[in-house]
C-alpha positions in Angstrom: -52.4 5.0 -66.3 -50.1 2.2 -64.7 -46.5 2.8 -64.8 -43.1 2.6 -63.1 -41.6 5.6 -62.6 -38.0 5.8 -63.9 -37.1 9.4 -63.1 -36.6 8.5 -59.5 -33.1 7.5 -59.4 -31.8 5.0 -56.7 -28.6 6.0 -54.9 -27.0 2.9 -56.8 -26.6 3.8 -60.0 -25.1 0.8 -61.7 -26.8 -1.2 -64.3 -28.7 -3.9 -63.5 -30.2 -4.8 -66.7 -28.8 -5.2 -70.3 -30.3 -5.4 -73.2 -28.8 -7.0 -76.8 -30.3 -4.8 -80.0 -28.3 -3.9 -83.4 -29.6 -2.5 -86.6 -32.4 -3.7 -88.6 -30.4 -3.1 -91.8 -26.6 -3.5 -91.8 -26.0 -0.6 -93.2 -27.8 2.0 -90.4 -25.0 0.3 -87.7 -23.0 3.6 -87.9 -26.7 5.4 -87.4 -27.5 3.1 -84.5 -24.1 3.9 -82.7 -24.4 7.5 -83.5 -28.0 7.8 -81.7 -26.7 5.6 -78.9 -23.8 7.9 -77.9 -26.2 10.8 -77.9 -28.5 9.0 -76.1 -26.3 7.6 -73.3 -24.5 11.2 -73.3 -27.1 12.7 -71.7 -28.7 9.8 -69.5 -26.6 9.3 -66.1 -27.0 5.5 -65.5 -27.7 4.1 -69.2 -24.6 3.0 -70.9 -23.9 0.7 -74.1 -21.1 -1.4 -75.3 -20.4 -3.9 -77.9 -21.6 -7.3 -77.4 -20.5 -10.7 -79.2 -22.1 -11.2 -82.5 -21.3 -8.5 -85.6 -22.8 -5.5 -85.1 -25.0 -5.6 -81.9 -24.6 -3.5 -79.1 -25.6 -4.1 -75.2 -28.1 -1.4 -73.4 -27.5 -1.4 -70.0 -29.6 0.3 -67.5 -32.1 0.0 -64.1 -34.6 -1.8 -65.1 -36.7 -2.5 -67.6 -38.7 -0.1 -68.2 -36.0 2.2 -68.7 -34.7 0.3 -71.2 -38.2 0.1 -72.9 -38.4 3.4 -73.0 -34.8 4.0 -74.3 -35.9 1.6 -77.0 -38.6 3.3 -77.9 -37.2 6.8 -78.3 -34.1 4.4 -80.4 -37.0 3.6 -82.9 -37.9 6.7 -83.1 -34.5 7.4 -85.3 -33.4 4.1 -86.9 -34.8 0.3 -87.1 -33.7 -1.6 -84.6 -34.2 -5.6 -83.5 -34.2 -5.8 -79.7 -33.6 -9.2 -77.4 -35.4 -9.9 -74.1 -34.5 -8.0 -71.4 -31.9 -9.7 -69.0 -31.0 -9.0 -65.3 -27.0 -8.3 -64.4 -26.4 -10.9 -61.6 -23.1 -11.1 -59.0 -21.3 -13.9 -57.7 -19.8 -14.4 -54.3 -18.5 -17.8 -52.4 -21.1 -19.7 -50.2 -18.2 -20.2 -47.4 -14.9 -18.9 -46.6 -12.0 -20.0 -48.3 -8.8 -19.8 -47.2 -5.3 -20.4 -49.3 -6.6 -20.8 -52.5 -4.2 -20.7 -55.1 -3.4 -19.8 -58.8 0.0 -19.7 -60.7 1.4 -18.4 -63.8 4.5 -19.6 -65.0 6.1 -17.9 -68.2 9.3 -17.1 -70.1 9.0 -13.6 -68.3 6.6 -13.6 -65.6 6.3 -16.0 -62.5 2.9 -15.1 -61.2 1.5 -16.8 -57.7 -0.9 -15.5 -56.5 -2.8 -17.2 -52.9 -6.3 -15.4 -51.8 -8.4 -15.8 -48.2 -12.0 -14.9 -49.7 -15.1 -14.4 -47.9 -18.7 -13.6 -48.6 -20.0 -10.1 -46.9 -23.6 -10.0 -46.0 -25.9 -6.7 -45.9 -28.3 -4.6 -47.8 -27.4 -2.1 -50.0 -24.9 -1.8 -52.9 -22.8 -5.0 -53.4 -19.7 -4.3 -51.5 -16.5 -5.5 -53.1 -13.3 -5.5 -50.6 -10.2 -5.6 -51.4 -7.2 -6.6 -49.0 -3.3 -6.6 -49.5 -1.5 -8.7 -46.9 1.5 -9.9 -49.1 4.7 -9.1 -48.2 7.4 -7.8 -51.2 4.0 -7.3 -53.4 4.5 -3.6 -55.0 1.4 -1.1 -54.8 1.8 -1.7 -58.9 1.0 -5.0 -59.1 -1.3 -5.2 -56.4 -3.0 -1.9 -57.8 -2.8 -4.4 -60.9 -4.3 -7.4 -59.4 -7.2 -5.6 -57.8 -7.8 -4.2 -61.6 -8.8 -8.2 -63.2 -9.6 -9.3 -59.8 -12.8 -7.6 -60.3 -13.1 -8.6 -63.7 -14.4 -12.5 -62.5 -15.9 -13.9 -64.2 -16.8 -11.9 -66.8 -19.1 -8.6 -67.5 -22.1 -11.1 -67.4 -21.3 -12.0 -63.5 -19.2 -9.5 -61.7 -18.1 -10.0 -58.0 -20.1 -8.8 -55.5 -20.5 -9.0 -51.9 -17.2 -10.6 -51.3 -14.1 -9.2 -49.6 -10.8 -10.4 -51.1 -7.0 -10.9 -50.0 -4.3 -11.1 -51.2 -2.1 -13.0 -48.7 1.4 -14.0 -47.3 2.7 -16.4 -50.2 2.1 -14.2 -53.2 4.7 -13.4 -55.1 5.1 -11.6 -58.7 8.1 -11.9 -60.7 8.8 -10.1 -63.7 12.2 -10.3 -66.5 10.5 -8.5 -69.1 8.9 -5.3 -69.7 5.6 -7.0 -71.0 3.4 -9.6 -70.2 2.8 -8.9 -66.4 -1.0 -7.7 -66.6 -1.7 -11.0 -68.2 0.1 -12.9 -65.7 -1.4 -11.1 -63.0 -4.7 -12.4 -64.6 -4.2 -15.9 -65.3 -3.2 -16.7 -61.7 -5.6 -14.7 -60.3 -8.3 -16.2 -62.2 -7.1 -19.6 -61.2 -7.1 -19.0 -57.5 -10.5 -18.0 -57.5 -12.1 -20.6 -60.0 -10.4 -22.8 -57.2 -12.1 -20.0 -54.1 -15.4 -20.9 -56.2 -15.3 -24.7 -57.3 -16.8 -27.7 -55.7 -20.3 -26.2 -55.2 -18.9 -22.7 -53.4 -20.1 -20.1 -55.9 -23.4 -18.3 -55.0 -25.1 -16.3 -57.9 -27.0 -12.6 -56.8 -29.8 -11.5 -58.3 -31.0 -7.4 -57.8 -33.8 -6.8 -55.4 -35.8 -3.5 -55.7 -38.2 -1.9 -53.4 -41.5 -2.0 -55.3 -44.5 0.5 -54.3 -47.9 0.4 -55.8 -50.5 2.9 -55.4 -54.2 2.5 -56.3 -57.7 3.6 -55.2 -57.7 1.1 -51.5 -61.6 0.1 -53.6 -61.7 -2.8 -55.2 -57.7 -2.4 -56.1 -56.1 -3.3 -52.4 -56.4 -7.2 -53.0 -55.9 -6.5 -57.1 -52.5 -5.2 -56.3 -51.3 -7.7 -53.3 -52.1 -10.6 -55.9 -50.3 -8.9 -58.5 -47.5 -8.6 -56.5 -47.6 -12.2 -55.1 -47.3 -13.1 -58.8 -44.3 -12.1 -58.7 -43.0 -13.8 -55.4 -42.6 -10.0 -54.2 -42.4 -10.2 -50.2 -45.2 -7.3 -49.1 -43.5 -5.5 -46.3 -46.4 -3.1 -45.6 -49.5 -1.4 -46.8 -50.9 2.5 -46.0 -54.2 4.1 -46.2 -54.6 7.7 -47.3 -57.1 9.1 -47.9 -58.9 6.7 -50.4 -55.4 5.2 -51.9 -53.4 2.6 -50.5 -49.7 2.3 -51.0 -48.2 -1.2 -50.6 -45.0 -1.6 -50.1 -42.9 -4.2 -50.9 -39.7 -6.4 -51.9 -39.2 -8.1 -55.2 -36.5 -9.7 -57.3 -36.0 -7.7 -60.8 -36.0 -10.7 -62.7 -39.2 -11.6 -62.0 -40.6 -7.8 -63.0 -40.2 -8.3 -67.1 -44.0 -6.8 -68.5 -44.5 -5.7 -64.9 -46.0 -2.4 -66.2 -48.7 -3.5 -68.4 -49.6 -6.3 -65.9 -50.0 -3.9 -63.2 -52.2 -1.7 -65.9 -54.4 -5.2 -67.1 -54.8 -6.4 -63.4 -56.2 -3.5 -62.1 -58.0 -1.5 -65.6 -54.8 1.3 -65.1 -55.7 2.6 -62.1 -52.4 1.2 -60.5 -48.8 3.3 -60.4 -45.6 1.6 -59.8 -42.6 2.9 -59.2 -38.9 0.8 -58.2 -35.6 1.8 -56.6 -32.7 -0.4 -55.8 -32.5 -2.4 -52.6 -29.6 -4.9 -52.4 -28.4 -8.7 -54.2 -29.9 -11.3 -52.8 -29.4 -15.1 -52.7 -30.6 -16.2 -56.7 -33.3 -19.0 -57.1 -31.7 -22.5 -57.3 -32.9 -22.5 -60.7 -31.0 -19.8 -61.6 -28.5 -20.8 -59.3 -28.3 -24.0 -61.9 -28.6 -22.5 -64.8 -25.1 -20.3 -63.8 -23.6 -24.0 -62.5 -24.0 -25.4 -66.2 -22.8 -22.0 -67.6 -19.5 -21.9 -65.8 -19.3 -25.4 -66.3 -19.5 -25.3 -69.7 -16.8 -22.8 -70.4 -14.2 -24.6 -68.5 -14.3 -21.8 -65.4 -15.2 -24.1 -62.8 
């Protein structure tokens, strides 16, 4: 039977997909957070956390088919009403960008903060980089900064792939004994909308390795079409025996249903099975689509 095998854990274990579901009847909510906790207490990457609307909560795990099957065994114990699964992207700047600038001016904090930013290429886990080269900044408040910096845009788009510093010009001032931490954020938050703007930002989508076994006859052009579907680059197929393995490179969000595609395509002969391979550069569709977004909520 076609499937994607979920028990072999990628060295990244961060979430990469999330989830929306909440309780079928208002008054199991307490139920559905109580099976949650016990749920994500004994699974190392899935997590959940509240989400905006009353009463619904965000899955967030690997891929989809782990949150499939987290849904499932959910159901098992309380009525739930799930959304479509969505893919966690990253954002980083198309060029460097040096000098940009955010400020924060209050009755007890005068915050500004000036950042050199600059995208880092490579596979792998997206690398976030943090430098402090501003003089009469304490480790506090750089410690501080660091802490919202990462925090950019928002849960939905994290940072990634971008190396950050904090340079000569910052300067954070503080009369009272509150009010810093938000300081810190607003101008930081400002220098990089202004690191990002005009056209700068580029949105990351997850990239897995994907390998497909099946018997080599009739599957072998079954599964390379399959995969092709999904605008998966094939890296490399290998005979054994009367199997062959294909090997390949696919964005996650193009892998929603994969499983019972896979099974349909090729009558279940097929098995999948994903691990984590870097963030790549997002389709300019999506790369639109997080343009409007930003757009509309005054960020950029």
């Amino acid at each position: 039977m076609a499937g994607t095998d979920i028990q072999n854990r990628p060295p990244y274990d961060e979430p990469l997909v999330t989830m929306g579901v909440k309780a079928a009847d208002p008054k199991d909510t307490s139920r559905l957070t109580e099976v949650l906790r016990e749920m994500t207490g004994t699974d190392p990457v899935l997590e959940h956390g509240p989400a905006s609307g009353w009463g619904t909560t965000v899955l967030r795990g690997q891929s989809v088919p782990e949150l499939d099957d987290a849904l499932s065994r959910l159901r098992k114990q309380v009525k739930v009403l799930a959304d479509e699964p969505r893919v966690m992207h990253r954002v980083t700047v198309r060029e460097a960008v040096s000098g940009a600038t955010g400020e924060y001016v209050g009755k007890s904090a005068q915050v500004r903060v000036v950042l050199d930013v600059e995208p880092l290429e490579g596979d792998g886990p997206p690398r976030l980089e943090f430098v402090n080269k501003a003089e009469g900044v304490s480790a506090d408040h750089a410690g501080a900064f660091q802490e919202r910096l990462w925090q950019f845009p928002g849960r939905e788009w994290p940072l990634g792939n971008v190396r950050v510093t904090l340079a000569a010009g910052s300067s954070f001032q503080f009369t009272g004994a509150s009010g810093g931490t938000s300081a810190i954020a607003r101008a930081a938050f400002g220098a990089l909308e202004s690191a990002l703007g005009g056209g700068n930002s580029r949105l990351l989508e997850p990239w897995v390795n994907l390998t497909v076994t099946a018997p080599q006859n009739p599957y072998e052009g079954l599964v390379a079409s399959c995969l092709n579907s999904r605008d998966a680059l094939i890296m490399e197929q290998q005979v054994t025996g009367e199997n062959v393995a294909v090997r390949a490179l696919a964005p996650l969000s193009q892998l929603h249903s994969w499983d019972a595609y896979l099974s349909q395509r090729c009558d279940g002969k097929a098995t999948s099975s994903m691990t984590f391979h870097s963030f790549q550069a997002a389709s300019a569709e999506q790369q639109q689509m997080f343009d409007d977004a930003l757009r509309a909520r005054g960020r950029l």
